[in-house]
N, C-alpha and C positions, 0 to 999 in steps of 0.2 A: 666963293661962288654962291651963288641963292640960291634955296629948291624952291621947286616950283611943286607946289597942290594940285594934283589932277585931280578931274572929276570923273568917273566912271560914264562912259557913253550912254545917252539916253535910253537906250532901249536894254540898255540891262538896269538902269534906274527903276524905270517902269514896270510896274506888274503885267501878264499879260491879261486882256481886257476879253470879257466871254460876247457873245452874241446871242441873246434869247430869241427864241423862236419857237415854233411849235411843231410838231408832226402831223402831218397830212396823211388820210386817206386810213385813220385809224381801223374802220372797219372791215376793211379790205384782204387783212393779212392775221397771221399768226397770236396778235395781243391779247385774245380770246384766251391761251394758253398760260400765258404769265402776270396778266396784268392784277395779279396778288401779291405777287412777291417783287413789282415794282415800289419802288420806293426813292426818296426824296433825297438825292443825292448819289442815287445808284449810278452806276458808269453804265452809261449806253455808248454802243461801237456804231461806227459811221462807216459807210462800203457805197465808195464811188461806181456808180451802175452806167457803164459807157453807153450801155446797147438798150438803154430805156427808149420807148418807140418814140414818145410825144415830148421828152424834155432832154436836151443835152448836158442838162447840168444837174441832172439825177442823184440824189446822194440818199442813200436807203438809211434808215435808222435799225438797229438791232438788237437785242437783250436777248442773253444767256442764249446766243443762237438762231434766238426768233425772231423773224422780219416784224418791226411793228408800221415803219410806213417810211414817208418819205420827210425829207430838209423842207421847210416851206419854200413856195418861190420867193419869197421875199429876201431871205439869203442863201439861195441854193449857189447864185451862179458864183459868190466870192468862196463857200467854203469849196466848190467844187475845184476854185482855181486852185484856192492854196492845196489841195489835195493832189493836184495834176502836177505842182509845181516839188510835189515831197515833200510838205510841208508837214508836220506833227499838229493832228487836227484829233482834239478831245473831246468829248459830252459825258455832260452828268444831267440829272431829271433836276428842274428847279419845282413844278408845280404839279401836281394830279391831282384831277375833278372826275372823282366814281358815282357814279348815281347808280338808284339800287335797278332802274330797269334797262342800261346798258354799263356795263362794267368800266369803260374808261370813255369818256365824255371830253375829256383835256389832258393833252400832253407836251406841258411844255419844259425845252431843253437847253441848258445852254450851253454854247460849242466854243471850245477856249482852243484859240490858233494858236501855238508856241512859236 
């Protein structure tokens, strides 16, 4: 009888792929407190916010407890899905832009769906 060589299904072939993006609304929240001890590959937690008044698809960004803002809308509403769906939805910082007369100027993230 012959063996047959299987291939591992695609999607455990593949890596899984991040989404950059940035955080909105930087000035509005808590980043005033941390944004020293952010850094370039830090794990930022993501916290699905149902009862945001203006966007349904709400996704707060957080470090070490403190709200720094929001998922942009540019991909809020897919991480939101995979988030509603129980999906294991990751972020770490890929970029910060500090300028010396506002402490964080850019923050950008990228959010790995498993």
């Amino acid at each position: 009888m012959r063996q047959l060589n299987t291939v591992a299904p695609l999607s455990e072939a593949l890596p899984n792929l991040g989404l950059l993006t940035n955080v909105v609304e930087l000035a509005y929240y808590e980043m005033i407190y941390i944004y020293h001890r952010l850094k370039h590959n830090s794990r930022i937690e993501l916290r699905r916010e149902h009862n945001h008044i203006f966007d349904n698809n709400a996704v707060g960004v957080y470090f070490e407890g403190c709200k720094l803002g929001y998922v942009s809308l540019k991909v809020n509403s897919i991480v939101a899905k995979q988030m509603d769906m129980g999906t294991t939805v990751l972020a770490r910082v890929k970029r910060i832009n500090k300028n010396k007369n506002k402490p964080l100027s850019v923050l950008d993230i990228e959010v790995m769906i498993m």
